[in-house]
PDB file with one MODEL, atoms N, CA, C and O in Angstrom:
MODEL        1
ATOM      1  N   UNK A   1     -71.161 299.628 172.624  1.00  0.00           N
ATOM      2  CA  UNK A   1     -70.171 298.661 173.041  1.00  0.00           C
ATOM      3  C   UNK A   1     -70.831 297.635 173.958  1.00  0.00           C
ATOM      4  O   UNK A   1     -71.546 297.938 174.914  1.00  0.00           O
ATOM      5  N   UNK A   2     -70.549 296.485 173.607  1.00  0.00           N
ATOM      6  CA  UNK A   2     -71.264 295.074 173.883  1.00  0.00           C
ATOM      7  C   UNK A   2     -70.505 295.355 175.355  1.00  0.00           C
ATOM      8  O   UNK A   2     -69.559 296.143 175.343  1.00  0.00           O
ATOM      9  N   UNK A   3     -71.007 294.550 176.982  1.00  0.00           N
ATOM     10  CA  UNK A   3     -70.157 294.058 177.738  1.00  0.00           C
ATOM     11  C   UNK A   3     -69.833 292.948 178.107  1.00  0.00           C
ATOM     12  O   UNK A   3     -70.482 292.346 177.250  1.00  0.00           O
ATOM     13  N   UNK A   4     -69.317 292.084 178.733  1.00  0.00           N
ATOM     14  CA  UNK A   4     -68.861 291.085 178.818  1.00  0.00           C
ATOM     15  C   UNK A   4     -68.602 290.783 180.071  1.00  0.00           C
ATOM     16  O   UNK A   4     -68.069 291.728 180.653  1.00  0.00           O
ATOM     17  N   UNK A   5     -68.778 289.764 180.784  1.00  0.00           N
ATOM     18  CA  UNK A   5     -68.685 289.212 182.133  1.00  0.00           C
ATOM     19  C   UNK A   5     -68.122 287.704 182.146  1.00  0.00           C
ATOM     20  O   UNK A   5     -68.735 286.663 181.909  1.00  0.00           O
ATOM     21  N   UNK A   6     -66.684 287.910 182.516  1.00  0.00           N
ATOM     22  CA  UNK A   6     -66.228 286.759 183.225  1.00  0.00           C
ATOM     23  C   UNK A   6     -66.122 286.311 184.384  1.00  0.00           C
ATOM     24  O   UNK A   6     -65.973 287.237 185.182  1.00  0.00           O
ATOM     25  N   UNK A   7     -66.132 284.663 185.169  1.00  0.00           N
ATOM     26  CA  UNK A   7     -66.355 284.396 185.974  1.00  0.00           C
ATOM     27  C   UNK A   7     -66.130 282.719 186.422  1.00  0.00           C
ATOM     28  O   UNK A   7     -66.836 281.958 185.760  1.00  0.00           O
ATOM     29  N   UNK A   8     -65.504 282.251 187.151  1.00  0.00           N
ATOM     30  CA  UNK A   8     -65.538 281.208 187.510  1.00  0.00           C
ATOM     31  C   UNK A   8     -66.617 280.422 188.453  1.00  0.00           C
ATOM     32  O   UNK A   8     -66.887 280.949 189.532  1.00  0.00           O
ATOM     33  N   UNK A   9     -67.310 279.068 188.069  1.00  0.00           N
ATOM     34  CA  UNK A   9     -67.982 279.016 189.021  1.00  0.00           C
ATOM     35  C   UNK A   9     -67.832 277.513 189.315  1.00  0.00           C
ATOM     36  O   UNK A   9     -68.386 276.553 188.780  1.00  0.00           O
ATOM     37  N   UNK A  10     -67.377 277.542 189.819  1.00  0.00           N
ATOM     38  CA  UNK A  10     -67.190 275.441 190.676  1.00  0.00           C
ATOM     39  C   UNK A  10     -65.933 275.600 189.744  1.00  0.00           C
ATOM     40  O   UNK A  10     -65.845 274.850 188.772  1.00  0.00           O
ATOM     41  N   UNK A  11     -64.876 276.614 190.007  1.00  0.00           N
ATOM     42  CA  UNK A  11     -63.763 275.966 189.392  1.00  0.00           C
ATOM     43  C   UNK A  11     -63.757 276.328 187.362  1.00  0.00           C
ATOM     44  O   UNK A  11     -62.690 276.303 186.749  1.00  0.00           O
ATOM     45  N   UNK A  12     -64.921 276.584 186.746  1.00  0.00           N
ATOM     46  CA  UNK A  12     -65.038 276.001 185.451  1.00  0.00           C
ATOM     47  C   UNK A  12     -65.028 278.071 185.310  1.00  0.00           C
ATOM     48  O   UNK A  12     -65.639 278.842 186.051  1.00  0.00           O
ATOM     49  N   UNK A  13     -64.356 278.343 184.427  1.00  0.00           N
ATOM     50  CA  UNK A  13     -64.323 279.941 183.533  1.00  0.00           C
ATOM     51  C   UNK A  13     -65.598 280.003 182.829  1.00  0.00           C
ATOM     52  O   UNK A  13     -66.094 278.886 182.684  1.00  0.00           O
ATOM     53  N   UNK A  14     -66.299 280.992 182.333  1.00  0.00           N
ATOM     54  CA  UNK A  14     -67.501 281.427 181.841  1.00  0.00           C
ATOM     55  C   UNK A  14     -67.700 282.458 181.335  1.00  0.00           C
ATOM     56  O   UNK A  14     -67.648 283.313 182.219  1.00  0.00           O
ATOM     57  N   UNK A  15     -67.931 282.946 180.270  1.00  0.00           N
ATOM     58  CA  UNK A  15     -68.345 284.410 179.674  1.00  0.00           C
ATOM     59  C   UNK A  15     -69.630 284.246 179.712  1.00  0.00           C
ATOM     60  O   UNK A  15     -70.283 283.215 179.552  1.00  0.00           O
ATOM     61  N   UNK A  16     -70.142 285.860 180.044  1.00  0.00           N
ATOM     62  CA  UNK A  16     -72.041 285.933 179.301  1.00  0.00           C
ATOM     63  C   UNK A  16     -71.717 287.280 178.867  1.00  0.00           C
ATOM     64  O   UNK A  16     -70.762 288.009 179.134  1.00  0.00           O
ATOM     65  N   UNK A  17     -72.804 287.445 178.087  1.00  0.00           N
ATOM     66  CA  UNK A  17     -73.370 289.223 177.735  1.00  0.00           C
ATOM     67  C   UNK A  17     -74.062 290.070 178.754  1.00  0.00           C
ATOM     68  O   UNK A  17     -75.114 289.540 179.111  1.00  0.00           O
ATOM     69  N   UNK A  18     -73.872 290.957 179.209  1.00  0.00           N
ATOM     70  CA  UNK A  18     -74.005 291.544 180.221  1.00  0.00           C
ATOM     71  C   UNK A  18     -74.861 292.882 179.845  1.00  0.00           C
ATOM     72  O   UNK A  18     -74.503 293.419 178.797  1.00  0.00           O
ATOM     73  N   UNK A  19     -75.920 293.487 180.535  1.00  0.00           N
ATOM     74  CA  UNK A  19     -76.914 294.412 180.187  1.00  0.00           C
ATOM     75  C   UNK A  19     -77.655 295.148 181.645  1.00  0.00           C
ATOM     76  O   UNK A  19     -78.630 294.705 182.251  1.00  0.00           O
ATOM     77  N   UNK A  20     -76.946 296.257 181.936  1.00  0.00           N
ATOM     78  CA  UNK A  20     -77.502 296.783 182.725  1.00  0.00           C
ATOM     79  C   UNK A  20     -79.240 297.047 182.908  1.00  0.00           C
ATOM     80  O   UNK A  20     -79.804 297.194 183.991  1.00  0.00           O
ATOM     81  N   UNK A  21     -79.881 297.061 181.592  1.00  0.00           N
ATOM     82  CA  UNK A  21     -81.133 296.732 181.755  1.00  0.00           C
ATOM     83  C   UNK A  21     -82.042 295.661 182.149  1.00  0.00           C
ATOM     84  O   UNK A  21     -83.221 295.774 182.482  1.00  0.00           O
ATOM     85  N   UNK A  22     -81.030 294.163 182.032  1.00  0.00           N
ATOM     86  CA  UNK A  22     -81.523 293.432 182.605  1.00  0.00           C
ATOM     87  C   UNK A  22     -81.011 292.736 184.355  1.00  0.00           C
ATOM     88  O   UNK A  22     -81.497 291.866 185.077  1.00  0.00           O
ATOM     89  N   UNK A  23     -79.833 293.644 184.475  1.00  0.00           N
ATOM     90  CA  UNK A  23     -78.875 293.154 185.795  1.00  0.00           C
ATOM     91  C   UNK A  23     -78.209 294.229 186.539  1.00  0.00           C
ATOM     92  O   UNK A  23     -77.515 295.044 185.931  1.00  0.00           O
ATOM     93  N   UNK A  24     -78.387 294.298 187.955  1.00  0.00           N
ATOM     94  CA  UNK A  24     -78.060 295.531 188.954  1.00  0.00           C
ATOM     95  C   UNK A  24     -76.804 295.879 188.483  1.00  0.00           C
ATOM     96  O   UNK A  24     -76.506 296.956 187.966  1.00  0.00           O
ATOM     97  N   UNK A  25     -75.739 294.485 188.770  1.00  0.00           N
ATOM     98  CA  UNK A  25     -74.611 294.252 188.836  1.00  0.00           C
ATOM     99  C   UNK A  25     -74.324 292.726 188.230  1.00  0.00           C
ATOM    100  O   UNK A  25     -75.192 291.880 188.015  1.00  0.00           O
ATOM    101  N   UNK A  26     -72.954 292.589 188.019  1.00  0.00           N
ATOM    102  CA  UNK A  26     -72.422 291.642 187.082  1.00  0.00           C
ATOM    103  C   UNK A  26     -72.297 290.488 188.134  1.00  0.00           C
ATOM    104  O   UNK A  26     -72.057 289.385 187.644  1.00  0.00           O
ATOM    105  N   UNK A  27     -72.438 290.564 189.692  1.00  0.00           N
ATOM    106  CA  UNK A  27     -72.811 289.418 190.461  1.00  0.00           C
ATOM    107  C   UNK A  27     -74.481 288.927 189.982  1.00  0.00           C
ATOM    108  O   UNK A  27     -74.543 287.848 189.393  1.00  0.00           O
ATOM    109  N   UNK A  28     -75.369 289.434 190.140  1.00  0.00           N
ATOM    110  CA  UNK A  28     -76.544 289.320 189.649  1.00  0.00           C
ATOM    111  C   UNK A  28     -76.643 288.313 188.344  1.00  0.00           C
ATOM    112  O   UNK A  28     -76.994 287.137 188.239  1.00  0.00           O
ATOM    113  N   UNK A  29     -76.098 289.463 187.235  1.00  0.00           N
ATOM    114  CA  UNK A  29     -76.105 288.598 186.182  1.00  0.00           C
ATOM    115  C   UNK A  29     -75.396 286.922 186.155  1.00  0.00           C
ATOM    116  O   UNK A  29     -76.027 285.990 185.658  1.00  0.00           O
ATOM    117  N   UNK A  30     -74.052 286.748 186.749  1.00  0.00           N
ATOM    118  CA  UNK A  30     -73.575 285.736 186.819  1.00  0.00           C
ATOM    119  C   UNK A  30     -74.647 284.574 187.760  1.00  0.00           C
ATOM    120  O   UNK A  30     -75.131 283.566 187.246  1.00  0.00           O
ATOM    121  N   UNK A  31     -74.811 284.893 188.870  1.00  0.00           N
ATOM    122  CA  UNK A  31     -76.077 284.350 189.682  1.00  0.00           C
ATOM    123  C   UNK A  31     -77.318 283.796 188.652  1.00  0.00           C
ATOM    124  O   UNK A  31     -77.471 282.574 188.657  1.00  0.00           O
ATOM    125  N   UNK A  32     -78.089 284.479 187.895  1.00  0.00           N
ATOM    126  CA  UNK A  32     -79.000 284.451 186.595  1.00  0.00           C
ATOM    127  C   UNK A  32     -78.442 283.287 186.095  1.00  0.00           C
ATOM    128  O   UNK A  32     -78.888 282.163 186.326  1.00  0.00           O
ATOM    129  N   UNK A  33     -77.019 283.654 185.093  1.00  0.00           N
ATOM    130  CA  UNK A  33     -76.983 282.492 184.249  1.00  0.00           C
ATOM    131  C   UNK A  33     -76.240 281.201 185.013  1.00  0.00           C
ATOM    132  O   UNK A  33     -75.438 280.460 184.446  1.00  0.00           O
ATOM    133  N   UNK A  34     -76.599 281.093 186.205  1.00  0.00           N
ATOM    134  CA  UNK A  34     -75.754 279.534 186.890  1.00  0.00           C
ATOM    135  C   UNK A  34     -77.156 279.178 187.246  1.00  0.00           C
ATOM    136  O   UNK A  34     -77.257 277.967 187.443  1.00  0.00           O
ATOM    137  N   UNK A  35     -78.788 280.140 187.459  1.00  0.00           N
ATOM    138  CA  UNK A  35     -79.268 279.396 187.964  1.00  0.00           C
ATOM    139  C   UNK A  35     -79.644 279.776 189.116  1.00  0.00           C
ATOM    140  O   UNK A  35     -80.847 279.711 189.371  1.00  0.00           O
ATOM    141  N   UNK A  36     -78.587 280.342 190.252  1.00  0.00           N
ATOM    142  CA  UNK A  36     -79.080 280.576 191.517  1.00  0.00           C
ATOM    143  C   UNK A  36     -79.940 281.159 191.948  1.00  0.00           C
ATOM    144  O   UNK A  36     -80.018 282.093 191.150  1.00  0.00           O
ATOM    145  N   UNK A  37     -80.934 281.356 192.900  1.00  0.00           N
ATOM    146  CA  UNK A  37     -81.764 282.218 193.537  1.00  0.00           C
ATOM    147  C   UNK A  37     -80.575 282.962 194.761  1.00  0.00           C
ATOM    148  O   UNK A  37     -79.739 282.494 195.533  1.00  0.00           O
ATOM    149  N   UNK A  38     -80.909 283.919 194.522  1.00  0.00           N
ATOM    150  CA  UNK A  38     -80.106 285.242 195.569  1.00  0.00           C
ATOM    151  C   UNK A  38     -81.486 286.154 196.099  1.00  0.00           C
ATOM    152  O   UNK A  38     -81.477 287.364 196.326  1.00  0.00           O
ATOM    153  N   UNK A  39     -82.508 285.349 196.212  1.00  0.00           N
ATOM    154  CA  UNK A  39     -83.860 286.445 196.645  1.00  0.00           C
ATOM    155  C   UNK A  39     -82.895 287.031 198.416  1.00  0.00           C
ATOM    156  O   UNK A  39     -82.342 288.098 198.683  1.00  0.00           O
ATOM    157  N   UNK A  40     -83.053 285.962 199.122  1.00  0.00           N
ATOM    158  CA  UNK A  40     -82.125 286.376 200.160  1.00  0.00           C
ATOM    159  C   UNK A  40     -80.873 286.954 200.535  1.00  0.00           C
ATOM    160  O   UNK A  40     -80.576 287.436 201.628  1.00  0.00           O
ATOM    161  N   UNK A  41     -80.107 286.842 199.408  1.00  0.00           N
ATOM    162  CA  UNK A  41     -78.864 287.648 199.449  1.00  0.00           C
ATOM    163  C   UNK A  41     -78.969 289.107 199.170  1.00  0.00           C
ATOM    164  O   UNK A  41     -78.263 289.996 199.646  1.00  0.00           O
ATOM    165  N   UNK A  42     -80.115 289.240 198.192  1.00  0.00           N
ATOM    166  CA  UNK A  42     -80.283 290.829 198.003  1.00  0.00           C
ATOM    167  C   UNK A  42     -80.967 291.128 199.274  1.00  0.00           C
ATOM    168  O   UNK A  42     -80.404 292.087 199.802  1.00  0.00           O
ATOM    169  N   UNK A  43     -81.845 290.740 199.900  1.00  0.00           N
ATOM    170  CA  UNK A  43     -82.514 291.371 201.377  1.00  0.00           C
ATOM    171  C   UNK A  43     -81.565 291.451 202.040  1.00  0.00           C
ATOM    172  O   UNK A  43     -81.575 292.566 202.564  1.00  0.00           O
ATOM    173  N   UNK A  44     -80.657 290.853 202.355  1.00  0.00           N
ATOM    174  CA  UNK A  44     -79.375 290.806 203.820  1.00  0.00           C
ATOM    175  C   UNK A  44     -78.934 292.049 203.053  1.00  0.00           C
ATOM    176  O   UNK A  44     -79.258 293.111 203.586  1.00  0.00           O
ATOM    177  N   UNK A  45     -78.033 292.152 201.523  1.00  0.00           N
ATOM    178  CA  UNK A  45     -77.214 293.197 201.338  1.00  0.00           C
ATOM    179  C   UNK A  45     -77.752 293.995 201.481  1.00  0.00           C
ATOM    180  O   UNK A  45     -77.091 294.879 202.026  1.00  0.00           O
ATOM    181  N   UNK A  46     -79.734 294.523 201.078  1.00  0.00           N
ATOM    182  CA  UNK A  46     -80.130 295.509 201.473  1.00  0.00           C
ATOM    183  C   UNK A  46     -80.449 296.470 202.691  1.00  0.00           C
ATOM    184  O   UNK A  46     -80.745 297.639 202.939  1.00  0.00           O
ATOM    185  N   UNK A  47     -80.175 295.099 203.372  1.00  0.00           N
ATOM    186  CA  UNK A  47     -80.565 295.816 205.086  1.00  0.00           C
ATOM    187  C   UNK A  47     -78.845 296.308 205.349  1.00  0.00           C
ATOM    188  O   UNK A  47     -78.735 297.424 205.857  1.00  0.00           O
ATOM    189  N   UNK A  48     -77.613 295.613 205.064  1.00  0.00           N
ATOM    190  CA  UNK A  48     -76.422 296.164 205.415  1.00  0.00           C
ATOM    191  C   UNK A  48     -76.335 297.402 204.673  1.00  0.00           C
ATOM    192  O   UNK A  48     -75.613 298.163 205.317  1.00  0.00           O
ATOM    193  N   UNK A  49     -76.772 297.980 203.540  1.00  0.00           N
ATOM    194  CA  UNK A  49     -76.797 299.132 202.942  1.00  0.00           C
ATOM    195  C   UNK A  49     -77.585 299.716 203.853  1.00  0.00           C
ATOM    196  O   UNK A  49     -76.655 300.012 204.603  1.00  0.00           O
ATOM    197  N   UNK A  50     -78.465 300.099 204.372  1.00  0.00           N
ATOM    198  CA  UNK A  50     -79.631 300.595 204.969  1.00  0.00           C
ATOM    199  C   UNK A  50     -78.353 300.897 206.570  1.00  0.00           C
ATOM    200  O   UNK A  50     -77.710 301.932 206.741  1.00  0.00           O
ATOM    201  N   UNK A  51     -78.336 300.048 207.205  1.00  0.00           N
ATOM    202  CA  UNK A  51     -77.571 299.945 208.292  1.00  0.00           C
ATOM    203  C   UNK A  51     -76.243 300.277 208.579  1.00  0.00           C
ATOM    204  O   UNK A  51     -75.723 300.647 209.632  1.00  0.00           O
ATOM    205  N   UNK A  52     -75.574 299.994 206.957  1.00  0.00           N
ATOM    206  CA  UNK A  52     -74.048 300.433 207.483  1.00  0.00           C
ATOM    207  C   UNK A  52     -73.343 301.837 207.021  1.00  0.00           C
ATOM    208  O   UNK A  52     -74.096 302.286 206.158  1.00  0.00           O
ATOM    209  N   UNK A  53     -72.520 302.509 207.155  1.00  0.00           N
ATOM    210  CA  UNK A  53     -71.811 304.058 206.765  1.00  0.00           C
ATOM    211  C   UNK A  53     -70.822 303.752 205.886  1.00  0.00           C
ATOM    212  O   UNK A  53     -70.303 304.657 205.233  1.00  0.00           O
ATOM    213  N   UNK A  54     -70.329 302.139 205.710  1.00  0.00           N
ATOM    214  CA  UNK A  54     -69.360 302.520 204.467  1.00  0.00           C
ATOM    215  C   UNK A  54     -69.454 301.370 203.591  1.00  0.00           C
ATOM    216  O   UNK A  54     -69.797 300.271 204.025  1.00  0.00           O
ATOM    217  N   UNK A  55     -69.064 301.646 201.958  1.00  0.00           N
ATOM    218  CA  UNK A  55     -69.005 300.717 201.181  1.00  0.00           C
ATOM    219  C   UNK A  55     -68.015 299.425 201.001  1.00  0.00           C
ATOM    220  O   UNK A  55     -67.782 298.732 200.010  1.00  0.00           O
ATOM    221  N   UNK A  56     -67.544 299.373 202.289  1.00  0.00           N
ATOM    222  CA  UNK A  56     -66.465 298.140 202.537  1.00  0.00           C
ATOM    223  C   UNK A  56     -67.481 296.759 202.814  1.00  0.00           C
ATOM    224  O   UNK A  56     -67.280 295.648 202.324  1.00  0.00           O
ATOM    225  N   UNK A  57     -68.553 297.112 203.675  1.00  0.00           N
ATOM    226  CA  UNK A  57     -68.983 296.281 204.422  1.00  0.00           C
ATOM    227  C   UNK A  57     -70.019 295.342 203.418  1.00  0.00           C
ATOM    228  O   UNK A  57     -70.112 294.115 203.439  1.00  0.00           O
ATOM    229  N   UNK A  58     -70.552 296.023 202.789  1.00  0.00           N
ATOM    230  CA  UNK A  58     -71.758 295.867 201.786  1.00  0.00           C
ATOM    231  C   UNK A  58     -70.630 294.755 200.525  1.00  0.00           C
ATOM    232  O   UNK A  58     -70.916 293.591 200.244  1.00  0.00           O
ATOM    233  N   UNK A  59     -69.374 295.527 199.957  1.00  0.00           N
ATOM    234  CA  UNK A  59     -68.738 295.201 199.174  1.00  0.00           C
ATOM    235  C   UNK A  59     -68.320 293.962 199.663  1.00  0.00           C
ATOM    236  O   UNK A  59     -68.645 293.018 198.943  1.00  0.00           O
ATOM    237  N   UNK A  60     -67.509 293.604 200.976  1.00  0.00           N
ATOM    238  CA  UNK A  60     -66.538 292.461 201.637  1.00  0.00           C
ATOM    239  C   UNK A  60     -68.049 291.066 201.542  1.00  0.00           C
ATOM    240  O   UNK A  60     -67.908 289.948 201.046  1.00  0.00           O
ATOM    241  N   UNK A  61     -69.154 291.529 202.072  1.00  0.00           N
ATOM    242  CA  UNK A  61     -70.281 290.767 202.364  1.00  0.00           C
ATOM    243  C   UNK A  61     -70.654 289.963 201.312  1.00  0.00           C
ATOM    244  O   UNK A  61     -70.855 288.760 201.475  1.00  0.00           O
ATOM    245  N   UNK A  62     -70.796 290.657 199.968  1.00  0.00           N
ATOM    246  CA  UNK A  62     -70.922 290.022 198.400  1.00  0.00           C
ATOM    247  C   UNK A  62     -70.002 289.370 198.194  1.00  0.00           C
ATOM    248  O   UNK A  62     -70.186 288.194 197.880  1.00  0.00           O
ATOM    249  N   UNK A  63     -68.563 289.941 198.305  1.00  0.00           N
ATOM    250  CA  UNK A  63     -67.829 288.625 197.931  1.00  0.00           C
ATOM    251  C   UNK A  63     -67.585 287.575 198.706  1.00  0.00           C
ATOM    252  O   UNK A  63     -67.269 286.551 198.100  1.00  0.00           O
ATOM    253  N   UNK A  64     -67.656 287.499 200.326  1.00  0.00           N
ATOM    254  CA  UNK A  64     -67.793 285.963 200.804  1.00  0.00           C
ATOM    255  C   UNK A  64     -68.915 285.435 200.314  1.00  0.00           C
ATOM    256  O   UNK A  64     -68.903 284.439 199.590  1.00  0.00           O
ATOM    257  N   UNK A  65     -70.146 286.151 200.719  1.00  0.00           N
ATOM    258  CA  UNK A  65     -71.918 285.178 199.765  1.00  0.00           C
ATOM    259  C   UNK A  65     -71.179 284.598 198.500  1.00  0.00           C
ATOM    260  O   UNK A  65     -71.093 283.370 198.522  1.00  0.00           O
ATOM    261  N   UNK A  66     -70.640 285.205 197.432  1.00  0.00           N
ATOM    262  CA  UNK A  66     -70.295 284.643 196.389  1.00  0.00           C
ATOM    263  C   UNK A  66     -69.751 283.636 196.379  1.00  0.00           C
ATOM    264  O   UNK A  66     -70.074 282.711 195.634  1.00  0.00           O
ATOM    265  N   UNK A  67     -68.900 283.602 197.124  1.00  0.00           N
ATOM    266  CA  UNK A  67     -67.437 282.676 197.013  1.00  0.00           C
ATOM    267  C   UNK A  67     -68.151 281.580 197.972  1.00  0.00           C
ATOM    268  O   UNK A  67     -67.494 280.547 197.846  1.00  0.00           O
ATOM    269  N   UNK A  68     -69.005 281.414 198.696  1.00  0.00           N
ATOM    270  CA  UNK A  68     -69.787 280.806 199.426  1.00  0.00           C
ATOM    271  C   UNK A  68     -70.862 280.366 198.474  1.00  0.00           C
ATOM    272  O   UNK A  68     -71.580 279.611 199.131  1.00  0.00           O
ATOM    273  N   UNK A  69     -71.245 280.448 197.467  1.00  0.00           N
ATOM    274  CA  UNK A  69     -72.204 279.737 196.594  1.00  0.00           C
ATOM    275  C   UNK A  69     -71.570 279.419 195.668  1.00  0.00           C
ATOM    276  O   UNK A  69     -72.301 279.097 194.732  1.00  0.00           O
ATOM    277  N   UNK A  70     -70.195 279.321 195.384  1.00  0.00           N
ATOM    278  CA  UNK A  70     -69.373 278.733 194.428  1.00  0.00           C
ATOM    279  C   UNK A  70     -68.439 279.665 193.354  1.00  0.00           C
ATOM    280  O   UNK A  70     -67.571 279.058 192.727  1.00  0.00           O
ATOM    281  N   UNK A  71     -68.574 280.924 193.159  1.00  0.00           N
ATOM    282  CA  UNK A  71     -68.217 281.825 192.294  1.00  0.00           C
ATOM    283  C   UNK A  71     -66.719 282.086 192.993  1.00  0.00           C
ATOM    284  O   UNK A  71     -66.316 281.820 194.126  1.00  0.00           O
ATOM    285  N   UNK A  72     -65.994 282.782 191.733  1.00  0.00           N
ATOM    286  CA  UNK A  72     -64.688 283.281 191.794  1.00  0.00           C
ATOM    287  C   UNK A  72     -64.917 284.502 190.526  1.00  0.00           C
ATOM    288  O   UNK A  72     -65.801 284.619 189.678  1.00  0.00           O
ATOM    289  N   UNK A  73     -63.646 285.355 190.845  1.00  0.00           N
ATOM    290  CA  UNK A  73     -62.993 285.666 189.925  1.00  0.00           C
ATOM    291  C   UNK A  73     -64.006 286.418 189.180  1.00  0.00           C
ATOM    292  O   UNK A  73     -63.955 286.267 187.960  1.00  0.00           O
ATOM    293  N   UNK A  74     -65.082 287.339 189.724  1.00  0.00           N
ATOM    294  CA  UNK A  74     -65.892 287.661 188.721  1.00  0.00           C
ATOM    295  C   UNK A  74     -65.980 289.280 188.430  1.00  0.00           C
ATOM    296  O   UNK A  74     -66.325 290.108 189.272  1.00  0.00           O
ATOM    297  N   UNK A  75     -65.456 289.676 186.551  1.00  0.00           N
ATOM    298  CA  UNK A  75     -65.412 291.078 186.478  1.00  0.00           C
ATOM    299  C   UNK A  75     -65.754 291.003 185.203  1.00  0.00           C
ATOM    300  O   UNK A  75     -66.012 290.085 184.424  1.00  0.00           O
ATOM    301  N   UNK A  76     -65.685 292.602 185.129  1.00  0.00           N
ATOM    302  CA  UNK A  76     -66.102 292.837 183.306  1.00  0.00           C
ATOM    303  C   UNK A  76     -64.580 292.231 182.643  1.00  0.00           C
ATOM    304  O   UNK A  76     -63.556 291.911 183.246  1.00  0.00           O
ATOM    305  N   UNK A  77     -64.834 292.219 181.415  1.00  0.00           N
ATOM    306  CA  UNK A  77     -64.027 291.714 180.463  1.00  0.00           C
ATOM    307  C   UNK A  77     -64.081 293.501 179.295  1.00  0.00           C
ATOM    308  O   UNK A  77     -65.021 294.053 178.724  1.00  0.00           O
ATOM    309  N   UNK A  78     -62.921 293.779 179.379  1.00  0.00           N
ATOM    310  CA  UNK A  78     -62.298 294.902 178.480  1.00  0.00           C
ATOM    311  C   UNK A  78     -62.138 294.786 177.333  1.00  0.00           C
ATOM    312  O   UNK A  78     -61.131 294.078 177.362  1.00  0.00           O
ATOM    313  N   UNK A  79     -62.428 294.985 175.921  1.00  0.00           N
ATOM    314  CA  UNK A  79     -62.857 294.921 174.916  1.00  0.00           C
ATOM    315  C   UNK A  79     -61.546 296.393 174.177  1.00  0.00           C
ATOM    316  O   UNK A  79     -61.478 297.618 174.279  1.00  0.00           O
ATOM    317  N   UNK A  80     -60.876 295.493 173.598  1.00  0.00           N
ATOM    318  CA  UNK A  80     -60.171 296.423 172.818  1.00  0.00           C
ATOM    319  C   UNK A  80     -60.114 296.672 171.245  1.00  0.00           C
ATOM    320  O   UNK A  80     -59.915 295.714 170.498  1.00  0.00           O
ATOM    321  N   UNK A  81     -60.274 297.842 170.789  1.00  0.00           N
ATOM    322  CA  UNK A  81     -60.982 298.425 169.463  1.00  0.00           C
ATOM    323  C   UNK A  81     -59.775 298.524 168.345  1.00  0.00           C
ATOM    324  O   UNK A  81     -60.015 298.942 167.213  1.00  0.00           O
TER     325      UNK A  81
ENDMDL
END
């Protein structure tokens, strides 16, 4: 089963193909196909993983960075058989 990643970015909707072999997470991948460099966003999230006790902080942190480099709205897309 193929996956699928939707996502808004400056406002505009977007699908890609999505592949855990080539992407951590479906922020990653979306980041990839707009273009962005996130070399620094993965070091900050890695040191708050390293530093913090719960998955709120790590989670809340990605989505302002995101929404702060232009993204919205970004999840898998459900595929019905």
């Amino acid at each position: 089963m193929a996956r699928v990643v939707t996502y808004k970015f400056n406002g505009v909707t977007k699908t890609i193909p999505f592949s855990f072999s080539r992407f951590h997470d479906m922020y990653e991948a979306a980041a990839a196909a707009e273009g962005v460099d996130i070399k620094n966003f993965l070091a900050m999230e890695q040191q708050l993983e390293l530093t913090s006790r719960g998955q709120g902080i790590v989670k809340n942190f990605r989505q302002k960075e995101f929404a702060r480099m232009g993204f919205s709205d970004i999840a898998f897309v459900r595929e019905e058989e």
